[in-house]
C-alpha positions as CSV (number, residue, x, y, z in Angstrom):
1,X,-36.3,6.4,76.2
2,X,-37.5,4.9,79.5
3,X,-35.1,3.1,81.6
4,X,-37.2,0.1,82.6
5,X,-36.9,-0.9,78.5
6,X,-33.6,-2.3,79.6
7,X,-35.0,-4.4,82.1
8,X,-38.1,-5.5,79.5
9,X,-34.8,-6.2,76.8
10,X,-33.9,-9.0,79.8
11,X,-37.4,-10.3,79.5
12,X,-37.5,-11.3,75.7
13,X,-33.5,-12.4,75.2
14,X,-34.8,-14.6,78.5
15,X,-37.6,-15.6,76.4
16,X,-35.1,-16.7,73.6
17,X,-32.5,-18.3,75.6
18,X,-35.2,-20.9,77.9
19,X,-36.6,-21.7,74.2
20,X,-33.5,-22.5,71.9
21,X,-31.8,-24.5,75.1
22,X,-34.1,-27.5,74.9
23,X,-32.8,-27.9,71.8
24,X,-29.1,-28.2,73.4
25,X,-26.6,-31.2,71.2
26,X,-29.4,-32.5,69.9
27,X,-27.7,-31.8,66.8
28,X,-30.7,-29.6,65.3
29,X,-29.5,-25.6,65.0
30,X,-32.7,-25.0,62.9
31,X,-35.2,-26.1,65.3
32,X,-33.5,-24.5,67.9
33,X,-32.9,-21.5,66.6
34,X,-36.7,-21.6,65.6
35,X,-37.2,-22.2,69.7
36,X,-35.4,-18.5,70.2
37,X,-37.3,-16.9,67.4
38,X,-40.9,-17.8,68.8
39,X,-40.0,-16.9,72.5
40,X,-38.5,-13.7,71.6
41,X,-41.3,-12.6,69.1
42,X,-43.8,-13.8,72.4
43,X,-41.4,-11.7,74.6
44,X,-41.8,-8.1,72.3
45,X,-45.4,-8.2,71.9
46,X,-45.5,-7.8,75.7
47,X,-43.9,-4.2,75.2
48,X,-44.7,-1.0,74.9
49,X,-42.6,-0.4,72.1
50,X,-43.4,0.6,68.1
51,X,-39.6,-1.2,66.9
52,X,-38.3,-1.6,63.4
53,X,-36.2,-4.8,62.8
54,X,-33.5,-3.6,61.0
55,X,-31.2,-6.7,61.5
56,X,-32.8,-10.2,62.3
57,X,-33.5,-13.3,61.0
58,X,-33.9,-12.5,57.0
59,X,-35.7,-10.8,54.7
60,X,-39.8,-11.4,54.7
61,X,-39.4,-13.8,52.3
62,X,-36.6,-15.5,54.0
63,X,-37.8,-15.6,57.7
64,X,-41.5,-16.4,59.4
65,X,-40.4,-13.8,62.3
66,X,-38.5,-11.3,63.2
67,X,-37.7,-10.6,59.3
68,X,-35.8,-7.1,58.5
69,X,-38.3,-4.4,58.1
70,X,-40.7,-6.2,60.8
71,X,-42.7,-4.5,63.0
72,X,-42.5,-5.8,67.1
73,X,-43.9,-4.4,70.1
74,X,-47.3,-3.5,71.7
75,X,-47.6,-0.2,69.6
76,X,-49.7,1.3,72.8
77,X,-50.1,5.3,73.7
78,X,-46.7,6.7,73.7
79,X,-44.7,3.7,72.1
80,X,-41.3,4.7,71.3
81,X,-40.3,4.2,67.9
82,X,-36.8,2.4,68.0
83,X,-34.5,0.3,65.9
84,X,-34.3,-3.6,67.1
85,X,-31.3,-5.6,66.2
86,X,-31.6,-9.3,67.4
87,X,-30.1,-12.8,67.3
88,X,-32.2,-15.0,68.9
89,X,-29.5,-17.6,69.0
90,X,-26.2,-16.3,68.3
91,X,-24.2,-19.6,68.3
92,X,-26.9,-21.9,66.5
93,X,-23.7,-24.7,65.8
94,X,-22.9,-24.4,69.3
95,X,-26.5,-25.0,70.4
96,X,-26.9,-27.9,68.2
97,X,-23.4,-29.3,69.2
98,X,-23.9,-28.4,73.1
99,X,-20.6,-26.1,72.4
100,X,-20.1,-23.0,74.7
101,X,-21.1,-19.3,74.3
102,X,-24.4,-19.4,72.8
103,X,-26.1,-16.6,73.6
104,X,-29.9,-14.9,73.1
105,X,-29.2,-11.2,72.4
106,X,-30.8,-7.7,71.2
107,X,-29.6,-4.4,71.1
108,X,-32.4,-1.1,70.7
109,X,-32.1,2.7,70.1
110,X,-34.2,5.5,68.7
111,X,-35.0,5.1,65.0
112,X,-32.6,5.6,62.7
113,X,-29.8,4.9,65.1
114,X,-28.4,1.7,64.3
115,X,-26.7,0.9,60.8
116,X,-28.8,-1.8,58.6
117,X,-26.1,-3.6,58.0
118,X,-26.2,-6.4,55.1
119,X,-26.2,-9.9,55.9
120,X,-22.6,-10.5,54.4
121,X,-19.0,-10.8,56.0
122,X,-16.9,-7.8,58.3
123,X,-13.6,-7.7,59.1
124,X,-13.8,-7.1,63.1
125,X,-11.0,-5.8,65.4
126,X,-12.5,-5.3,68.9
127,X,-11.2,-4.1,72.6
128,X,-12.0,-3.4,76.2
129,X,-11.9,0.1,77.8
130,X,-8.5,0.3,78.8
131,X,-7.0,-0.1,74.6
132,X,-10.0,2.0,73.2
133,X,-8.9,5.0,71.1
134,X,-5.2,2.8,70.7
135,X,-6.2,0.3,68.0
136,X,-7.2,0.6,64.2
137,X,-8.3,-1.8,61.9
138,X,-6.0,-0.7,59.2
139,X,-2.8,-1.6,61.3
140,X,-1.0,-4.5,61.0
141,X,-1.6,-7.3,63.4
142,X,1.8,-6.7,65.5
143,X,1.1,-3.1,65.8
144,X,-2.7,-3.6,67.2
145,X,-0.9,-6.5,69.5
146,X,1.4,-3.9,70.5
147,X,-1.1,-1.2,71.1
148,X,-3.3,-3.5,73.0
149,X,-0.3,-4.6,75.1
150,X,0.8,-1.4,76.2
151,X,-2.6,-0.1,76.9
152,X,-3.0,-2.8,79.3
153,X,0.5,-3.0,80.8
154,X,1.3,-6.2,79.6
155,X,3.5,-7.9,77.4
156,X,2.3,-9.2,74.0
157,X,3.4,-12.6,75.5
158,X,0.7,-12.2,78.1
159,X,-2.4,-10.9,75.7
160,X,-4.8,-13.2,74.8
161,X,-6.2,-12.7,71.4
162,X,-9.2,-14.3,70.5
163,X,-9.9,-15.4,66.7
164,X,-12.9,-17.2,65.2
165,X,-12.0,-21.1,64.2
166,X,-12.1,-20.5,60.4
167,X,-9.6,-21.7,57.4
168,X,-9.8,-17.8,56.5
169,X,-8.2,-17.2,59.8
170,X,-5.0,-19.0,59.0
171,X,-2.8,-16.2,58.4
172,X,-4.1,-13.7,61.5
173,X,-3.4,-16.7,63.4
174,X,0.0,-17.1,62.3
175,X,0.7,-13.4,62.9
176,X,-0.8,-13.5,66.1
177,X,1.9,-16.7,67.1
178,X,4.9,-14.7,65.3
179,X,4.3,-11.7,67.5
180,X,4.3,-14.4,71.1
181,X,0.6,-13.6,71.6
182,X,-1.6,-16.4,73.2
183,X,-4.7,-17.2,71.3
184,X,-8.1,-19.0,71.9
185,X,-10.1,-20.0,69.0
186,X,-14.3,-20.5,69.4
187,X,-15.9,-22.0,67.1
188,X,-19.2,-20.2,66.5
189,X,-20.9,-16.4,67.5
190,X,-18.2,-13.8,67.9
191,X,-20.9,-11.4,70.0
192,X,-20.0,-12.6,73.0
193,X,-16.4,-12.9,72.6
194,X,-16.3,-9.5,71.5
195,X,-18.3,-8.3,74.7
196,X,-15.7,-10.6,77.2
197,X,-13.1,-8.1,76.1
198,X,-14.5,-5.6,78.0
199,X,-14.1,-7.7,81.2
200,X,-10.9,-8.4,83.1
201,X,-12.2,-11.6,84.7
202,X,-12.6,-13.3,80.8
203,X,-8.7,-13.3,80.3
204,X,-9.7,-12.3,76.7
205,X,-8.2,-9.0,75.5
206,X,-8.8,-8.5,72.0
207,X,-11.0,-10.0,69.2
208,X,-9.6,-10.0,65.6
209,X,-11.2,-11.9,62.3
210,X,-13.7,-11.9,60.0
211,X,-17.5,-12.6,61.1
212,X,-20.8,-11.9,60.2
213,X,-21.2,-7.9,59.6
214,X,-25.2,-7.9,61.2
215,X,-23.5,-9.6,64.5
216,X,-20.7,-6.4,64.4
217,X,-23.6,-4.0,64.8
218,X,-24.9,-5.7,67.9
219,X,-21.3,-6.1,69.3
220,X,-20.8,-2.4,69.0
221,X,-23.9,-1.9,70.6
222,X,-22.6,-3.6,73.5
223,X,-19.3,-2.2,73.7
224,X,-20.5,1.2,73.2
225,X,-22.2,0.8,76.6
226,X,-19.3,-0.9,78.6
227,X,-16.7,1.7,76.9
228,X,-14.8,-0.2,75.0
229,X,-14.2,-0.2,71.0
230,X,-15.1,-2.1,67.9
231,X,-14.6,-1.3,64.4
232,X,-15.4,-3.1,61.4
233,X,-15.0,-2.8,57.1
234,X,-17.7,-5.0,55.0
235,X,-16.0,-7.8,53.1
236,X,-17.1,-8.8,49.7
237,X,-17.0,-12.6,49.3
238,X,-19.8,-13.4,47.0
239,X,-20.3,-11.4,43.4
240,X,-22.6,-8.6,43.6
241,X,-22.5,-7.9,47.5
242,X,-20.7,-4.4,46.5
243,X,-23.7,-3.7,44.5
244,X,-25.8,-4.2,47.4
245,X,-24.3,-2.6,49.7
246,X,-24.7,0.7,47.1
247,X,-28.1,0.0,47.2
248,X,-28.6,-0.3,51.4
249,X,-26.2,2.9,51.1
250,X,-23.1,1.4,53.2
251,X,-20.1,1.0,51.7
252,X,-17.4,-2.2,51.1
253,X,-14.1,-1.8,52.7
254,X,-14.6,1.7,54.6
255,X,-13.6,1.5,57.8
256,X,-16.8,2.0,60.3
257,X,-16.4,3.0,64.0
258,X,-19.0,2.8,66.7
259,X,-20.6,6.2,66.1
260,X,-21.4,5.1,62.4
261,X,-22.6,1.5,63.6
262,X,-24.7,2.5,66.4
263,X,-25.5,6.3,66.5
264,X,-26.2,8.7,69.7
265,X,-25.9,8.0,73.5
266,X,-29.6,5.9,74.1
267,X,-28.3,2.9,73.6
268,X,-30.0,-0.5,75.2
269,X,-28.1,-4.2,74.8
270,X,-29.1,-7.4,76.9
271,X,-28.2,-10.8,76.6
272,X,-28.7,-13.9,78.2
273,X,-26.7,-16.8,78.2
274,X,-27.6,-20.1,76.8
275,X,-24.7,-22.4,77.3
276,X,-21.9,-21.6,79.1
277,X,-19.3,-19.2,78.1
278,X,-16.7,-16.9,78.8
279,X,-19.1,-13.8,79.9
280,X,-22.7,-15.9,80.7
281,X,-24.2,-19.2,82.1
282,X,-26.3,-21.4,80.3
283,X,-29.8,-21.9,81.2
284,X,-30.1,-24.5,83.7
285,X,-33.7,-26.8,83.9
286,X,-34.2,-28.3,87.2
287,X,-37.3,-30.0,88.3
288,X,-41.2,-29.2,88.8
289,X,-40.6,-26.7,85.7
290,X,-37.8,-24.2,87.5
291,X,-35.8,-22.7,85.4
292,X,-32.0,-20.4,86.0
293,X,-31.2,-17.7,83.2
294,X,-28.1,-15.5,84.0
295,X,-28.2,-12.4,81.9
296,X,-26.6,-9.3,81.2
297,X,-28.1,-5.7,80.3
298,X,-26.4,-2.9,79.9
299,X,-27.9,1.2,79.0
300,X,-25.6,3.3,77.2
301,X,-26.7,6.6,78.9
302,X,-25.6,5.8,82.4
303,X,-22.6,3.3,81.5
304,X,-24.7,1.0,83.8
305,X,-24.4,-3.0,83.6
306,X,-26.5,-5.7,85.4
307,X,-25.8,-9.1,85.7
308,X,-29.0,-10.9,86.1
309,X,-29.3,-14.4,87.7
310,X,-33.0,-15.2,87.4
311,X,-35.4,-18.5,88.6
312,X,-38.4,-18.9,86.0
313,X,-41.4,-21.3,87.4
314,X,-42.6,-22.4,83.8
315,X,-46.2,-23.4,84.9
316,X,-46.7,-19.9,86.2
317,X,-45.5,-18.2,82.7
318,X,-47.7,-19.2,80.0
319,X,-45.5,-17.0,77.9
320,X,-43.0,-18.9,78.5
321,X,-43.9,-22.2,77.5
322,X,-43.0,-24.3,74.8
């Protein structure tokens, strides 16, 4: 695929993040998640790009835009056909609350490479660089605390563990204070907490917990780029989800790895940040209509990663406005 896609990615999760902020603590996660749909939809018609939807907002009957199964992109001469995984607003709670590490994100490769995964629950484990290949998902929690410890040259009393702020989470979190690990909970969109443990600078070193199992594709997405590992096993919750999963062809409670979540070597992730967080800064407005994103893109292929700090003048992008 062409390398300037990654940049185009930038564009629409940009796009996204400008739109859902205006909506930050006002206490709406609906309309603001609505905000990221529109500007990211805008965004993808702008390129040259035939992409399949395979996890967004909802099925067609569930979602206006950006539905699984939706078409996006310019569909010119040439268009690559690629699989589009998005969350406009990954963090809508955190939006609506003014809570840190929202973020606007998608992840793209060739068709047929990334898993359609169900919109139902995963049980996550996910590391940087350094611990990848030392951790499993099957292993208790000590042993992965251990792993990750070692691979890092630390002690288990220095590693930060990071755990969604769920009632579910009550025993992982115990384990986690048994073993002398530090923890920080967040309270909404494990995405980007997943991605911070690929950098040093986060103080996050491994994510453990159960989350949403569309969001664990996009993660791996990420951390397939930067080098590190995520692996996930879909969680039935609700009666009939098994069933389901028969039909979409995955499977509960097998253990997937990167490979089976996002296939291949062309892989293209960017995300922009849209309040503050451990990895991204939010979108700032200033005056006259000037705008600050700070992104991140990253390509598979190369291993490469940008950090993009970007000034928008509003009244010269009528894609832009809202």
């Amino acid at each position: 695929m062409d390398r300037n896609l990654a940049i185009n990615l930038v564009r629409v999760t940009e796009a996204a993040a400008i739109g859902a902020a205006k909506h930050m603590g006002r206490g709406d996660k609906e309309a603001a998640d609505q905000a990221g749909v529109d500007g990211m939809r805008k965004m993808f018609d702008t390129i040259n790009i035939e992409g399949t939807v395979v996890i967004g907002e909802g099925e067609m009957d569930e979602a206006p835009m950006l539905y699984i199964g939706e078409v996006v992109g310019e569909r010119g001469h040439n268009a690559p056909q690629v699989d589009i995984a998005v969350d406009p607003v990954e963090g809508t709670t955190a939006v609506a609350k003014g809570l840190p590490n929202a973020i606007a994100v998608v992840a793209m490769a060739p068709k047929g490479c990334l898993l359609h995964a169900p919109d139902m629950y995963m049980d996550k484990i996910a590391v940087g660089p350094a611990a990848a290949g030392k951790i499993h998902i099957d292993w208790p929690v000590h042993k992965n605390l251990k792993a990750t410890a070692e691979a890092l040259n630390k002690s288990i009393s220095d590693l930060t563990v990071t755990i969604l702020d769920r009632p579910r989470h009550a025993d992982i979190i115990q384990q986690c204070r048994d073993a002398g690990a530090r923890i920080k909970l967040f309270s909404d969109g494990d995405v980007a907490t997943a991605i911070a443990t690929c950098f040093d600078d986060t103080g996050i070193d491994i994510l453990l917990g159960i989350g949403g199992a569309p969001e664990g594709v996009i993660a791996a997405a990420a951390l397939k780029s930067l080098g590190g590992e995520f692996q996930g096993k879909l969680i039935e919750f609700e009666e009939g989800e098994a069933e389901r999963c028969i039909k979409m062809g995955v499977c509960v409670n097998k253990v997937y790895y990167m490979d089976d979540l996002v296939k291949g070597n062309e892989v293209y992730f960017a995300a922009t940040g849209i309040s503050d967080g451990d990895l991204l800064k939010g979108v700032v407005y200033g005056g006259n209509g000037i705008v600050k994103t700070h992104s991140v893109v990253m390509r598979s292929e190369t291993g490469t990663i940008r950090f993009i700090e970007a000034i928008h003048r509003l009244n010269q992008k009528p894609t832009y406005s809202y």
